[in-house]
One Martini backbone bead per residue (centre of mass of N, CA, C, O) as a GRO file, in nm:
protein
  420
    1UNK     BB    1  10.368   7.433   8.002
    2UNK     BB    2  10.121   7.620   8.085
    3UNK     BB    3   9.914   7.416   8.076
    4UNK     BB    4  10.076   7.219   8.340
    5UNK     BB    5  10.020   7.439   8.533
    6UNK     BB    6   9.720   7.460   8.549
    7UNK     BB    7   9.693   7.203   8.608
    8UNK     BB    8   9.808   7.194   8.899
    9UNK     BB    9   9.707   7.447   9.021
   10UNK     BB   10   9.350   7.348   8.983
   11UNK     BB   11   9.318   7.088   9.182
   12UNK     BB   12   9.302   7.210   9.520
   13UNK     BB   13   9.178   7.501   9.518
   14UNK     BB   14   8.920   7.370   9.604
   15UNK     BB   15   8.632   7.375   9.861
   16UNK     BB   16   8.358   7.274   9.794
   17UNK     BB   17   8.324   7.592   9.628
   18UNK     BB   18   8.587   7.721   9.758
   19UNK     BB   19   8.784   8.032   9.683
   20UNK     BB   20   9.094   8.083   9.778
   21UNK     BB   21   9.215   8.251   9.581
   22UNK     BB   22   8.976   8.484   9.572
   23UNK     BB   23   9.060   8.529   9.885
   24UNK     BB   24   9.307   8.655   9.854
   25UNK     BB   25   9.281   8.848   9.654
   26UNK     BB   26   9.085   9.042   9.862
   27UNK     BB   27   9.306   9.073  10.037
   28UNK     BB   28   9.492   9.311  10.187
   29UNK     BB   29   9.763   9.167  10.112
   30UNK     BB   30   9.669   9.190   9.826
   31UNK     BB   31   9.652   9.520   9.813
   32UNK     BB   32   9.953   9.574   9.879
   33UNK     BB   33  10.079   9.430   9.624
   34UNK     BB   34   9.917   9.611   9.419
   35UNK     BB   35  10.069   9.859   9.486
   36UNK     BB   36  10.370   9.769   9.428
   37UNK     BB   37  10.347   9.678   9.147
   38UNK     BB   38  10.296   9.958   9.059
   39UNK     BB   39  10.544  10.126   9.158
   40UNK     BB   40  10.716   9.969   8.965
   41UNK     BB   41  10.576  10.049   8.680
   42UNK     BB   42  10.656  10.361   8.753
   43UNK     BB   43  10.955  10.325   8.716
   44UNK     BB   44  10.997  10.217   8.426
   45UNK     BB   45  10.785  10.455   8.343
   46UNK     BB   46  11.042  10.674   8.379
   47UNK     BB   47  11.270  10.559   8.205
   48UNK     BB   48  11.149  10.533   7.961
   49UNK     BB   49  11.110  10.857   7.949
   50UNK     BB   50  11.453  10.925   7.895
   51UNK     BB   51  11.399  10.834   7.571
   52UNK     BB   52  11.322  11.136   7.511
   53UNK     BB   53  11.256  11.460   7.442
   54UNK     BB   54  11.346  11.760   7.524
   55UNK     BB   55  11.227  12.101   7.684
   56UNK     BB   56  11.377  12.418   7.688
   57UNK     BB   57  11.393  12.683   7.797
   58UNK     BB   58  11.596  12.989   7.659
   59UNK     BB   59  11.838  13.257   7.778
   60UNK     BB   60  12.025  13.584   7.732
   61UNK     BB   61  12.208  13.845   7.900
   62UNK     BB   62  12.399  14.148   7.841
   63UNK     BB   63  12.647  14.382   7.992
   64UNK     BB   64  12.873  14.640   7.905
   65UNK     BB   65  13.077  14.905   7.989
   66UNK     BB   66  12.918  15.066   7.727
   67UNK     BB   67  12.613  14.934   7.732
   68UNK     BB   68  12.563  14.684   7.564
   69UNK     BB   69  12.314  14.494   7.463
   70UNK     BB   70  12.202  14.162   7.517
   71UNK     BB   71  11.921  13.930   7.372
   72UNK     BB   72  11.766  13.626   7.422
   73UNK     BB   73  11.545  13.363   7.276
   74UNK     BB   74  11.458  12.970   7.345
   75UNK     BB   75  11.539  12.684   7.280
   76UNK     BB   76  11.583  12.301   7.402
   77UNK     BB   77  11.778  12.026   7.416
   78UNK     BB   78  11.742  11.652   7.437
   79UNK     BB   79  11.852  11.296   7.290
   80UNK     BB   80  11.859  10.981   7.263
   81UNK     BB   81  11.990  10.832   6.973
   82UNK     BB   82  12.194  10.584   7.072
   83UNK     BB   83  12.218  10.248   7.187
   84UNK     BB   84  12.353  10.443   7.409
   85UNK     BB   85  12.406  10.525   7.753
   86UNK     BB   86  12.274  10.630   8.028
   87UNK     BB   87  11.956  10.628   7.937
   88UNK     BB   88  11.981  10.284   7.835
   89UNK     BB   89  12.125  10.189   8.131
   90UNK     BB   90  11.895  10.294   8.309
   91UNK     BB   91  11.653  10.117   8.157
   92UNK     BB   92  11.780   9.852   8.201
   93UNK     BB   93  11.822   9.884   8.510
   94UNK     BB   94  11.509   9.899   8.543
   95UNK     BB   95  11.431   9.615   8.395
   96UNK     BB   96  11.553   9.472   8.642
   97UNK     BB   97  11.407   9.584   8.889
   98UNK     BB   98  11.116   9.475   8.784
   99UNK     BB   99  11.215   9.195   8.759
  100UNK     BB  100  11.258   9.155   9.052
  101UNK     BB  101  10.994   9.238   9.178
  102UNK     BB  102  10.816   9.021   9.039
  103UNK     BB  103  10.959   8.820   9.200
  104UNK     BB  104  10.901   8.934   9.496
  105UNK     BB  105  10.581   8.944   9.448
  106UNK     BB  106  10.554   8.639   9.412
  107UNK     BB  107  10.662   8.527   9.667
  108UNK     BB  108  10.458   8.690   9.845
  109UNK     BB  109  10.237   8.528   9.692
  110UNK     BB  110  10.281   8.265   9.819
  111UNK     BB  111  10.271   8.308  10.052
  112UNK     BB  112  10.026   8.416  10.148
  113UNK     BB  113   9.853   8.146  10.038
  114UNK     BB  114  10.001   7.953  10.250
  115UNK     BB  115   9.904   8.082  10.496
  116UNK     BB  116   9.601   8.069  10.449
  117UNK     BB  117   9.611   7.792  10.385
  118UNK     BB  118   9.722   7.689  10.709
  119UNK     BB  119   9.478   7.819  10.832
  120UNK     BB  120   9.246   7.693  10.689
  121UNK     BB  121   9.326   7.416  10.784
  122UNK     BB  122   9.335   7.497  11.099
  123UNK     BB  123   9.023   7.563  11.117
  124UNK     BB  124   8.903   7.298  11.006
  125UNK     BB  125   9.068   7.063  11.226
  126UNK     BB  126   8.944   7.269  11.458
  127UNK     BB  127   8.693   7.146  11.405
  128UNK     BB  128   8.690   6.853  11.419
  129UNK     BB  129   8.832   6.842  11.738
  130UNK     BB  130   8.582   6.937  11.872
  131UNK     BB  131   8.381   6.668  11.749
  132UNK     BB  132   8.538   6.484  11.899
  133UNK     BB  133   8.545   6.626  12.180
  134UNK     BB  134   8.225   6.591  12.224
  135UNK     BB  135   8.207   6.314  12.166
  136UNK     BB  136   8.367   6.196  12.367
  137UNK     BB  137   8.206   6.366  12.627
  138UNK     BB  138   7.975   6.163  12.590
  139UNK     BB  139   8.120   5.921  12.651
  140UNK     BB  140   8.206   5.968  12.928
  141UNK     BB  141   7.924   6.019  13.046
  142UNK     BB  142   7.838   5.765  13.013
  143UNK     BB  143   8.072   5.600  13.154
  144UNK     BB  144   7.967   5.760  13.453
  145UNK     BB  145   7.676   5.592  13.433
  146UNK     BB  146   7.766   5.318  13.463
  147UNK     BB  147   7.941   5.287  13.714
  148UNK     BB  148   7.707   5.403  13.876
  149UNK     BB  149   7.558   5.175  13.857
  150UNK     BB  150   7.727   4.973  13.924
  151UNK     BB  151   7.799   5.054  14.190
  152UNK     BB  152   7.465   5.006  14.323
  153UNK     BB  153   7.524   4.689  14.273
  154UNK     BB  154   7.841   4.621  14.319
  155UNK     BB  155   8.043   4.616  14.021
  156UNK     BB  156   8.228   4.811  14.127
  157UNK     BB  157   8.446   5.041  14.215
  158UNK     BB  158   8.601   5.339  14.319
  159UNK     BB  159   8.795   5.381  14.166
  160UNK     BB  160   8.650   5.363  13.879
  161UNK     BB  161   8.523   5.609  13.937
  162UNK     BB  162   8.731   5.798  13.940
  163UNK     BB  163   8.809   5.722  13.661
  164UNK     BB  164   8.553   5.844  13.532
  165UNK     BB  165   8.579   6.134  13.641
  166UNK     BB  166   8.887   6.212  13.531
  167UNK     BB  167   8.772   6.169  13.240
  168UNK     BB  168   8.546   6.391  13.207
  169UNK     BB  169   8.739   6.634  13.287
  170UNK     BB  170   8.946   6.559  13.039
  171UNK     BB  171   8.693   6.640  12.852
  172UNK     BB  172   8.601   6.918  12.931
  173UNK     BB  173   8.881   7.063  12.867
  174UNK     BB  174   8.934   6.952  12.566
  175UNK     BB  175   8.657   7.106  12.471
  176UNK     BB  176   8.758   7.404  12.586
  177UNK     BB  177   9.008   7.384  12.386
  178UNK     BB  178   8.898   7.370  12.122
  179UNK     BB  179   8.745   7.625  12.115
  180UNK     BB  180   8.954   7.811  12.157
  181UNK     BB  181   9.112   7.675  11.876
  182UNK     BB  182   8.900   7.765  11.665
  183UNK     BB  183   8.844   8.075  11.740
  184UNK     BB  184   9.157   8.156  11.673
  185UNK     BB  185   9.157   8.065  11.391
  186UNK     BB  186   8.944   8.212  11.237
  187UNK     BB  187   9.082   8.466  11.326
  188UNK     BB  188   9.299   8.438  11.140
  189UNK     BB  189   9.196   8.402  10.900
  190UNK     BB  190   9.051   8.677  10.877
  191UNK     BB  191   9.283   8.857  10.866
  192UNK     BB  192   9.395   8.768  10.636
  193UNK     BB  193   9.116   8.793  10.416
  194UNK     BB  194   8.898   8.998  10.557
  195UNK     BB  195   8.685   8.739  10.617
  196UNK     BB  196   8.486   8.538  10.657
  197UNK     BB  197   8.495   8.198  10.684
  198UNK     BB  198   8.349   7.818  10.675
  199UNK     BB  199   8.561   7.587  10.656
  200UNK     BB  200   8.650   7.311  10.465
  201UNK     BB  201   8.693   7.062  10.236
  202UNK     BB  202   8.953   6.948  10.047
  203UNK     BB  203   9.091   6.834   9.773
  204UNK     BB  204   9.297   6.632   9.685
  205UNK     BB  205   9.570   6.562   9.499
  206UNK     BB  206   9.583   6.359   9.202
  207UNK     BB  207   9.820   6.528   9.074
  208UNK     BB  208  10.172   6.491   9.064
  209UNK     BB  209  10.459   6.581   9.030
  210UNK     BB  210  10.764   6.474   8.897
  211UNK     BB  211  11.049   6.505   8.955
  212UNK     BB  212  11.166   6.565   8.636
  213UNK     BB  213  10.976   6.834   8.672
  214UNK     BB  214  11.089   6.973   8.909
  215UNK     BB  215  11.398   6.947   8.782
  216UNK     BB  216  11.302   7.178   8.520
  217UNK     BB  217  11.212   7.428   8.744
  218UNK     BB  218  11.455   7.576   8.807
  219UNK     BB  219  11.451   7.811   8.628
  220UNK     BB  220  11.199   7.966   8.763
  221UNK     BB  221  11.334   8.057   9.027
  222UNK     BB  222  11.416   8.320   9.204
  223UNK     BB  223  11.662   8.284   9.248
  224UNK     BB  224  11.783   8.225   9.005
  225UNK     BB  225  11.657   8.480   8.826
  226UNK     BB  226  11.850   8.680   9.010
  227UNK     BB  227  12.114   8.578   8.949
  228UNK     BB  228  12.099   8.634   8.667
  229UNK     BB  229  12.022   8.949   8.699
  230UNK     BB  230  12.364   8.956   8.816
  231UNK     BB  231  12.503   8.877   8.574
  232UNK     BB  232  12.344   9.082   8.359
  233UNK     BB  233  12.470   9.312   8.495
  234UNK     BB  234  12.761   9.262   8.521
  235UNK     BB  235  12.772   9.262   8.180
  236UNK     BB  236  12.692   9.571   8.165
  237UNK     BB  237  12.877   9.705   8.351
  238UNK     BB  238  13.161   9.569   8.180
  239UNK     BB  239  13.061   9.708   7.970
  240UNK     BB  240  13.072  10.018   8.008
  241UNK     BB  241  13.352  10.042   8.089
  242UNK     BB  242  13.476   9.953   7.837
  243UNK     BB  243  13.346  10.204   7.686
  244UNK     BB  244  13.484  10.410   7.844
  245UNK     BB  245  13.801  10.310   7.822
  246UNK     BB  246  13.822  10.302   7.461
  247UNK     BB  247  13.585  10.527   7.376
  248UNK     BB  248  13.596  10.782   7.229
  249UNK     BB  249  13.550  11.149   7.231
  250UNK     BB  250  13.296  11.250   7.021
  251UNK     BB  251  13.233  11.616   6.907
  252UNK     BB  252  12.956  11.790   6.731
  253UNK     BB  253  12.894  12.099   6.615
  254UNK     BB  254  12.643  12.285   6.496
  255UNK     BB  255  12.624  12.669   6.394
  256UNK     BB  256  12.400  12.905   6.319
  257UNK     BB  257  12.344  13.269   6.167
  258UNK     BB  258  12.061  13.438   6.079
  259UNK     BB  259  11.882  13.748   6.143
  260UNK     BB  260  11.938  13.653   6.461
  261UNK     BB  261  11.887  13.354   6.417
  262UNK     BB  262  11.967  13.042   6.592
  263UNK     BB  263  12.142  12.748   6.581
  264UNK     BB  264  12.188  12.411   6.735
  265UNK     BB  265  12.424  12.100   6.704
  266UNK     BB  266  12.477  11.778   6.879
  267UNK     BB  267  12.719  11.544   6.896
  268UNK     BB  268  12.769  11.258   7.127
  269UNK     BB  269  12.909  10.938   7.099
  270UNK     BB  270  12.907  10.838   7.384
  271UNK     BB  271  12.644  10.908   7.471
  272UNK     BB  272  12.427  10.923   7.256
  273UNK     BB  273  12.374  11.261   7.197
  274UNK     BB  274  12.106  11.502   7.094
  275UNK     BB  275  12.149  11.863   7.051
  276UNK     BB  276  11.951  12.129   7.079
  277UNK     BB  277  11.884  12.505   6.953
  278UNK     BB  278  11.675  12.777   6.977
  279UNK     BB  279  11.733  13.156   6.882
  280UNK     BB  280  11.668  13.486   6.952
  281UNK     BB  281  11.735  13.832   6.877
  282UNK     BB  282  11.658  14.083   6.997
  283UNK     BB  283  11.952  14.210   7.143
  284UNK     BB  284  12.173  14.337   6.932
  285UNK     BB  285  12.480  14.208   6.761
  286UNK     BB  286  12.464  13.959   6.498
  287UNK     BB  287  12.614  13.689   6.300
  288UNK     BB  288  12.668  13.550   6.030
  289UNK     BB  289  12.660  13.187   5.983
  290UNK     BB  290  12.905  12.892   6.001
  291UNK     BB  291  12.960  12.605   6.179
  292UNK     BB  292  13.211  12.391   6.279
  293UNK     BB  293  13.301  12.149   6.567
  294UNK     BB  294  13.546  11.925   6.668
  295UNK     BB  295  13.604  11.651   6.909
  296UNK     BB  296  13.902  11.448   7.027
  297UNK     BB  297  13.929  11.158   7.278
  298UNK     BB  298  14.163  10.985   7.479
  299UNK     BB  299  14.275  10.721   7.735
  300UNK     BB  300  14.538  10.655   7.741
  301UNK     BB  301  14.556  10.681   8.045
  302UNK     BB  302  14.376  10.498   8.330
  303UNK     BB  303  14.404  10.342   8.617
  304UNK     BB  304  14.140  10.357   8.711
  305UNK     BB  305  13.985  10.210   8.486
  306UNK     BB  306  14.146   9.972   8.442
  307UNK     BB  307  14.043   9.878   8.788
  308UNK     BB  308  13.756   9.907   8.720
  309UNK     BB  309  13.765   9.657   8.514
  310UNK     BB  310  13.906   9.444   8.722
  311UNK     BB  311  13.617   9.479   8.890
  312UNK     BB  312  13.398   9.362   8.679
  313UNK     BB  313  13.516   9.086   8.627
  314UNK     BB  314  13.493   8.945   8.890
  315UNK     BB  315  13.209   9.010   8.900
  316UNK     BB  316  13.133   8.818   8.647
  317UNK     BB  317  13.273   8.579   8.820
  318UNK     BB  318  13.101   8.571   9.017
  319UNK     BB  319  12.808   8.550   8.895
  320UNK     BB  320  12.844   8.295   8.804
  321UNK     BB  321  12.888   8.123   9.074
  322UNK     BB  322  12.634   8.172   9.202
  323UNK     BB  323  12.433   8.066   8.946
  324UNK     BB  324  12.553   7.767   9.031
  325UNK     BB  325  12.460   7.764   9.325
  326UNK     BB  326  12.157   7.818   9.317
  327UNK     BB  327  12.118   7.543   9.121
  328UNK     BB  328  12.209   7.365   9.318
  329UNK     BB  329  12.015   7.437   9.554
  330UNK     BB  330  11.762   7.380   9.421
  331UNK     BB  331  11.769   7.082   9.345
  332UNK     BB  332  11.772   6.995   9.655
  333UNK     BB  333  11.475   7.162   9.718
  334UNK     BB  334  11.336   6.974   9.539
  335UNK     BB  335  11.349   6.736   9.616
  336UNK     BB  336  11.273   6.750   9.915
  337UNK     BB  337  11.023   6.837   9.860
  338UNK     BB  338  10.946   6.625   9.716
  339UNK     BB  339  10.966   6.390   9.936
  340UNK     BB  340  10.746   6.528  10.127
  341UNK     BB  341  10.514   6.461   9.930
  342UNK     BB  342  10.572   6.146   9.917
  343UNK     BB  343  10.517   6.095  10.251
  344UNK     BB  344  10.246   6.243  10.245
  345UNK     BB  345  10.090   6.030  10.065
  346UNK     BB  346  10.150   5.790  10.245
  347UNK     BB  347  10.015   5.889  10.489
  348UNK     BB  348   9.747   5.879  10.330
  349UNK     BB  349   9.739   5.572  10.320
  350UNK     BB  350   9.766   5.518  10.631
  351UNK     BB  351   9.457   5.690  10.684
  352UNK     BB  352   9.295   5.501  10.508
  353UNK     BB  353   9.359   5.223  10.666
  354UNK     BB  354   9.240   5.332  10.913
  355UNK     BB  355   8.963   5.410  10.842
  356UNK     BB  356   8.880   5.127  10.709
  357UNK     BB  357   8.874   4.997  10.991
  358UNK     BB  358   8.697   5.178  11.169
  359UNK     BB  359   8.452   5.125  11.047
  360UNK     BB  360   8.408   4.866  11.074
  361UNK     BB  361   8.452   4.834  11.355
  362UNK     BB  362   8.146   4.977  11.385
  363UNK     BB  363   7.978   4.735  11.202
  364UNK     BB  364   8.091   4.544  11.448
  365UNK     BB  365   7.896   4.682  11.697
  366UNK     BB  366   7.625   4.683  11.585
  367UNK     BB  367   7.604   4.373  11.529
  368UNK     BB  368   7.654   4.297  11.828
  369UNK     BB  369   7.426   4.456  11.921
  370UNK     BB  370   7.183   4.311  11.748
  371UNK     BB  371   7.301   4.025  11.903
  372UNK     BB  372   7.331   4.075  12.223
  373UNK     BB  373   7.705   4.124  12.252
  374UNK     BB  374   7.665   4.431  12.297
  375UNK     BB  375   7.723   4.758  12.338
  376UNK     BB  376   7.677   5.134  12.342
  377UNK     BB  377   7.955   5.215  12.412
  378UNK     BB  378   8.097   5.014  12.187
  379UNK     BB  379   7.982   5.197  12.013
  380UNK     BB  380   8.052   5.508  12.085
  381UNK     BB  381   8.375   5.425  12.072
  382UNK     BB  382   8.372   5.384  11.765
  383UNK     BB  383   8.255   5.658  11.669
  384UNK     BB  384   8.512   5.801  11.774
  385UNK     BB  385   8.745   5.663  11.659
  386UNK     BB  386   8.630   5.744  11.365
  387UNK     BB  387   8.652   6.064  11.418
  388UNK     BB  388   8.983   6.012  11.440
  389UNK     BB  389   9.037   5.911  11.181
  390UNK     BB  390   8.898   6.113  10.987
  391UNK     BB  391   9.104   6.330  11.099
  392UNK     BB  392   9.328   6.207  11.040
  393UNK     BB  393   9.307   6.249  10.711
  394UNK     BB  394   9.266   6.507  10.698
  395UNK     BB  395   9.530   6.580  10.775
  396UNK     BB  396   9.663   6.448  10.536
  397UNK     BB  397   9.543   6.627  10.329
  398UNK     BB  398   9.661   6.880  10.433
  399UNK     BB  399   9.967   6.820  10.403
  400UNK     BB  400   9.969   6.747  10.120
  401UNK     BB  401   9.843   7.011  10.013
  402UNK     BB  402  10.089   7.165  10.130
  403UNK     BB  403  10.344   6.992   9.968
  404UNK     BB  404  10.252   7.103   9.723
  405UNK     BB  405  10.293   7.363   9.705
  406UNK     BB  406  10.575   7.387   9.783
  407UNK     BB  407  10.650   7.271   9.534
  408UNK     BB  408  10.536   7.460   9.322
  409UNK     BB  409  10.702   7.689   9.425
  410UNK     BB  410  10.976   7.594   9.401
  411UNK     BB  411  10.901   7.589   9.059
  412UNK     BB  412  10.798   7.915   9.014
  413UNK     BB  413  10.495   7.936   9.103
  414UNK     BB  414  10.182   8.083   9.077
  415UNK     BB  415   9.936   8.034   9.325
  416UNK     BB  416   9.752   8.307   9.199
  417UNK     BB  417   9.814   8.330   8.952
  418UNK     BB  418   9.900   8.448   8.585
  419UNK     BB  419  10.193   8.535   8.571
  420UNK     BB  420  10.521   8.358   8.529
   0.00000   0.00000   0.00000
């Protein structure tokens, strides 16, 4: 599944030679998203520290009203011994809190490519449009120069006259709007990038993902796999309730005193802590010896805790329904994405023969040209059409590759490459 995920996200990415995916990862917006990675890891290994041993220096002075006085100095700590208790709790915890994390950093990051993908191609499609407007632009200053010579043999009307300088008007302000509409675009794409880039055209994409691939990849997706970590949440919530209202509270502890220095060591069985510390008397007098104490209760009646394992399980029960409502709502998502990439692709062969109908007509314009029955307006003309026609395909190319990615984000995929 791995290599054909790597195939799919590496055929359109890829402009002529410009690769878009290293130019987002170079963007401002994505050195932001990996400062939130490193502190999203840096919060997981805070957790897992949680599961270290502990020391701390103790001490401890006193004196009675008759003068004596006692002083003590020593260490102890504690360690999380058995597999359960707060601090296993909260690395769970934790552990859930880092992956919704980068479910959360991969969508941000599916986002920004396709930002700048939709950027980048709308400054290349930008740049064609000028092409074609500039193009046109010739062509109207030629046709208000044939009209005002025909006006001059007597061959035109004033009307005709209007009607050629209206358009060549018409074609200067496109002109000018192409300009402005390029600069714009480019002024865009360079902000997300953070670097100027000259676009190119993209490469359609070859092979498209089939239905029944989109949905299968329906598990990888961030809503689905958020579900899942709330309703994995819900069943340890669940777990702890039960561990607590059920399980006695067992606390062993030795501590004995020979010489002066004495040691305690303890165990409490529900939160699965082993405590110990070793102290050594300065002042005053101890006592030598060896204890045990054993100590043992149970919740034999708490209707809170009752009431809040019934709300436990409720949660339990809600997060099953979400978890089948998001997988509900995935497949509908991925459907409608394939088909937008399906009408995409048929769009594309109708640029397809829209664009070679554009050449022959151009052909054809050529050849009655050479054969002294057409005019050079009409081959100028024809060279609009096809720069129109070829606008139109880049367009749908451009299309097509917005609805490939946008699939492919569907399916759960990082298009900036990485981990899954």
């Amino acid at each position: 599944m791995r290599k054909t995920w790597l195939f799919f996200l590496l055929l359109p990415a890829l402009a002529q030679g410009v690769d878009l995916r290293a130019l987002v990862r170079q963007s401002p917006g994505f050195r932001d998203l990996e400062a939130a990675r490193a502190q999203a890891e840096l919060a997981l290994e805070a957790a897992r520290a949680g599961l270290g041993p502990t020391l701390a220096p103790q001490g401890s002075y006193s004196r009675t009203p008759l003068g004596q006085e006692s002083l003590s100095l020593g260490v102890g700590g504690s360690l999380p011994l058995l597999l359960w208790g707060p601090a296993w709790d909260n690395l769970r915890a934790a552990e859930r809190a880092y992956r919704q994390s980068l479910l959360d950093l991969k969508a941000q990051e599916n986002a920004l490519f396709q930002k700048a993908l939709s950027q980048y191609l709308d400054a290349y499609l930008a740049g064609l449009d000028l092409g074609v407007a500039r193009k046109t632009l010739e062509l109207r200053e030629a046709q208000l120069k044939a009209v005002e010579a025909q006006q001059a043999r007597g061959q035109a009307t004033f009307q005709a006259l209007l009607e050629a300088q209206a358009n060549l008007a018409q074609a200067q302000a496109d002109a000018l709007r192409a300009e402005l509409a390029l600069s714009l675009a480019r002024a865009r794409l360079e902000a997300t990038l953070g670097i100027r880039v000259e676009p190119l055209s993209l490469s359609p994409p070859r092979v498209l993902p089939t239905l029944e691939e989109a949905l299968k990849a329906k598990e990888r997706r961030p809503d689905v796999q958020k579900a899942r970590l709330a309703l994995e949440e819900a069943e340890d919530l669940l777990a702890q309730a039960r561990r607590d209202r059920f399980l006695p509270r067992v606390s062993v502890n030795v501590s004995g005193t020979e010489a002066g220095t004495g040691f305690g060591l303890g165990l409490d069985l529900k939160s699965g802590e082993l405590s110990y510390a070793l102290q050594h008397a300065l002042l005053g007098a101890s006592q030598s010896g060896l204890t045990l104490q054993a100590q043992a209760s149970f919740p034999l009646y708490s209707p809170s805790q009752d009431l809040g394992l019934r709300q436990k399980e409720r949660a339990v029960e809600q997060a099953k329904r979400a978890l089948e409502n998001a997988l509900s709502a995935a497949e509908l998502d991925l459907r409608s994405k394939h088909q937008t990439l399906l009408q995409a692709q048929a769009q594309m062969g109708v640029a397809s023969k829209l664009l070679e109908a554009a050449k022959n007509s151009l052909d054809m314009a050529q050849k009655r040209l050479e054969a002294g029955t057409g005019t050079r307006l009409e081959v100028a003309q024809a060279g609009v059409n096809l720069l129109q026609a070829q606008r139109t395909w880049e367009g749908a190319v451009s299309a097509l590759s917005q609805a490939y990615y946008a699939l492919l984000d569907a399916m759960g995929g990082a298009l900036l490459g990485g981990e899954e």
